[in-house]
C-alpha distance (Angstrom), angle and dihedral (degrees) to the residues before:
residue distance angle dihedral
X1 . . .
X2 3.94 . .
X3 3.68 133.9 .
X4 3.57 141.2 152.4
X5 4.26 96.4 58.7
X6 4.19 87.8 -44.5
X7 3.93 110.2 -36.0
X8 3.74 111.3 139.3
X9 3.66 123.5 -131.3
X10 3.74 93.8 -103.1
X11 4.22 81.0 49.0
X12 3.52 95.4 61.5
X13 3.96 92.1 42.5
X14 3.93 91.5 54.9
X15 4.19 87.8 47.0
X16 3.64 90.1 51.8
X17 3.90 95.0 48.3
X18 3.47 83.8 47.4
X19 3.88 90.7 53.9
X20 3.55 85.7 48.0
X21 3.66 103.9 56.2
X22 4.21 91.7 46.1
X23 3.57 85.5 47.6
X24 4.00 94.7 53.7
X25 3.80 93.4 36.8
X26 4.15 91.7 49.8
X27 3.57 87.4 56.0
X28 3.77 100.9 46.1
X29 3.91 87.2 50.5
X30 3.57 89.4 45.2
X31 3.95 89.6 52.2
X32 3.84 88.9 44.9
X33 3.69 88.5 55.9
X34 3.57 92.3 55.0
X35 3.94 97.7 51.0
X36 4.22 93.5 38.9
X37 4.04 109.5 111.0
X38 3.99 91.9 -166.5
X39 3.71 110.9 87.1
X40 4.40 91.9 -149.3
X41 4.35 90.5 47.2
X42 4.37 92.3 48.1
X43 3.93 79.6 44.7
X44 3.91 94.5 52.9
X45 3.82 94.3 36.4
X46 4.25 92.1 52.2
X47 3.64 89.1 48.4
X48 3.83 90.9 53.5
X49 3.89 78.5 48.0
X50 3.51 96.7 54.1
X51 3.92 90.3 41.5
X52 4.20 91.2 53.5
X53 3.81 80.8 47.5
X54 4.16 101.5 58.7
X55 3.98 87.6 38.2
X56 3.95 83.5 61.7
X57 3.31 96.6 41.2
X58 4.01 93.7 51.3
X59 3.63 80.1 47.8
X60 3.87 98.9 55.0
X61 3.90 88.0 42.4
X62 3.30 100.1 56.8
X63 3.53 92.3 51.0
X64 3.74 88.5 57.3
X65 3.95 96.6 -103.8
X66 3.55 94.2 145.5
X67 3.89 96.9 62.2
């Protein structure tokens, strides 16, 4: 069975598991970010945030989220 412009059912399940896992790891940086003392570490770990963040947002988009 297809849907969404050809992705298979078992597409759209390995998509959303990968929207899953940049979701959880965008907050865990983000919450790492928070707690950090050192200016240069919360620095690194919100820009792995904000990296984890556009990969799930290319991810939502291409699945048409923004319709």
């Amino acid at each position: 069975m297809q849907a969404n412009g050809g992705l298979t059912s078992k597409d759209l399940s390995v998509l959303q598991d990968q929207m899953d896992a940049e979701y959880r790891a965008n907050r865990k940086a983000s919450t790492y970010a928070k707690t950090l003392q050192d200016p240069a570490l919360q620095g690194i770990a919100n820009t792995l945030a904000q990296h984890h963040r556009a990969r799930f947002d290319a991810l939502y988009n291409f699945l048409g989220g923004n319709n």
